[in-house]
N, C-alpha and C positions, 0 to 999 in steps of 0.2 A: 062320105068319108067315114068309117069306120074306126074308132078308137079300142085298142086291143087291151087288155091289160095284163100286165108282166108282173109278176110278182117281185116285190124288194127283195132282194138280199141281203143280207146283214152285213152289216161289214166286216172287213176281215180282220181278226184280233191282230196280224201283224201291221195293219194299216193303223188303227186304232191307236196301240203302242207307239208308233215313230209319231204320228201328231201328236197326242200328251207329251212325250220324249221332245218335239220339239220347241212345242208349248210352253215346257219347264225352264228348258235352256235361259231363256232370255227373263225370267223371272226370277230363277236361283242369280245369275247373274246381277239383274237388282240388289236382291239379299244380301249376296257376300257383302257389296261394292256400299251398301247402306249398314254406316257406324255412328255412333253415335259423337256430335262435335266437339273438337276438344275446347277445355275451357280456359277463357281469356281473362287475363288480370289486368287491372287497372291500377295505372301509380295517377297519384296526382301531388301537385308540388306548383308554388309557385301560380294558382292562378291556372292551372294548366291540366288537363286528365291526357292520361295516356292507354291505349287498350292493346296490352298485347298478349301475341298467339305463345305459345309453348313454342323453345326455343331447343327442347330434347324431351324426347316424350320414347320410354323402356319400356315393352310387355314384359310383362308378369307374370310366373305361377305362382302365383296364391299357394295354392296347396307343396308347394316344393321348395318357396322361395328362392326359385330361381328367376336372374334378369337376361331376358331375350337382347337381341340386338337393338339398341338402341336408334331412334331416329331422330335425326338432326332435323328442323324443319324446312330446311332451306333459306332460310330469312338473309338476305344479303348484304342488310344491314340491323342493325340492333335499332328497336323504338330508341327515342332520343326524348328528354326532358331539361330546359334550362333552370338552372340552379343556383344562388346564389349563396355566398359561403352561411353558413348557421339555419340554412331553410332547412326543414324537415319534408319527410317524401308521407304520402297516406297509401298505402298499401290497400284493396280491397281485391277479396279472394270469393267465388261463388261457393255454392252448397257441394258441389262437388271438389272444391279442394276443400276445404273447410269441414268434412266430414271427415279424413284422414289427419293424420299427422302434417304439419306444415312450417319452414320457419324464413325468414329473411337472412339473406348473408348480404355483406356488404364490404364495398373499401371507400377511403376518404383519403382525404390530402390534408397536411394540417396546412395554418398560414406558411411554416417554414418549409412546406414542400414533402412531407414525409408523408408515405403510405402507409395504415394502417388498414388492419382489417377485425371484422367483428363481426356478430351473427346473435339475432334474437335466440329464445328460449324457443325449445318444438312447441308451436301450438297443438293441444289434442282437447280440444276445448267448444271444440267448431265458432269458434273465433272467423270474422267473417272480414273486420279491419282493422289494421297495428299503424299507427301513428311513427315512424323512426325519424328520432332525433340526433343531428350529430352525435358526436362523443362530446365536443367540445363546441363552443358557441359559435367560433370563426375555423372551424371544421365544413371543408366542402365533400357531401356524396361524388365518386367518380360512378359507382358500378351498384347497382341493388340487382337483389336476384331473390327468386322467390322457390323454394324448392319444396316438394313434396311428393308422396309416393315414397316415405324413408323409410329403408330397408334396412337391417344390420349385415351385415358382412363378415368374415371369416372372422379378421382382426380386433373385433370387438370394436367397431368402428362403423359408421352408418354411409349408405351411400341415400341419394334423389334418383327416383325414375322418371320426373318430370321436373321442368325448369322451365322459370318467365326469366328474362332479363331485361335491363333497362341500362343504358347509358346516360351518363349526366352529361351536360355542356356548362360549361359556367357561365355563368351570364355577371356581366358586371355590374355594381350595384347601380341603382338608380333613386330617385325618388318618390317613383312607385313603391309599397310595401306590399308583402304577400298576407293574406289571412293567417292567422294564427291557428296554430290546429291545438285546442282544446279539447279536443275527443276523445274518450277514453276506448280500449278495446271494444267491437264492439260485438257482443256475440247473440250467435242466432240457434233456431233450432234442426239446424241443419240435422 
């Protein structure tokens, strides 16, 4: 048996093409689909840490300041924390909030049943944990919310392109006691 030899031909540039062409597909596809995680905030209160996802999270033009459609995260229920009236909530934000502007808004019950609402100072500090203490000693948190990504708006008025929230439960006193949170702000160099 006699082996002949045939000369290779190159291959054909339109052949070539459609392989890389399909090659790309499923790796650009990777690309898009690979973003970086959004970041989660921790309340803790009560003996208790909570970790939650962004609960609204806005694109951004940076350079136009303008805000995209906003997305809701889906979350079907809100993290939940039990609370008991005068407990204070610890707030803890990563380097990536904490690089921007950030602040807490909140609402509370007094003892006689009235809503009030109230909100830290913007941190721009890269403040990394805030301590919130009632208004008042026998003051319950219902609602903390952690907002940042703030943006000024038409009105001279600021809006959040991102948001954590938390829901309080009350919890009835007990003779258990919570830690006391002596911490002071506590800042990094984010």
């Amino acid at each position: 048996m006699t082996v002949t030899d045939h000369p290779r031909t190159a291959p054909s540039p339109r052949r070539s093409v459609r392989w890389t062409a399909l090659g790309l597909v499923p790796l650009l596809g990777l690309i898009a689909a690979c973003q970086a995680p959004r970041p989660d905030v921790t309340f803790y209160g009560n003996g208790t840490a909570v970790d939650t996802e962004p609960t609204t999270w806005c694109p951004v033009d940076a350079d136009k300041l303008e805000i995209g459609t906003c997305e809701e995260t889906g979350l079907t229920e809100l993290p939940q924390l039990a609370l008991q009236p005068g407990q204070p909530v610890q707030v803890n934000v990563p380097t990536a909030i904490a690089r921007q502007p950030w602040q807490i808004v909140f609402r509370y019950t007094t003892p006689d049943g009235e809503v009030g609402e109230g909100r830290t100072a913007v941190f721009s500090d890269h403040t990394l944990a805030y301590t919130l203490r009632p208004p008042q000693p026998d003051d319950l948190f219902i609602r903390v919310r952690v907002e940042s990504g703030i943006l000024p708006t038409a009105n001279d008025e600021f809006t959040a392109t991102q948001v954590w929230e938390l829901l309080i439960r009350p919890q009835a006193p007990s003779d258990q006691t919570s830690p006391d949170f002596d911490t002071e702000n506590t800042k990094g160099t984010a």
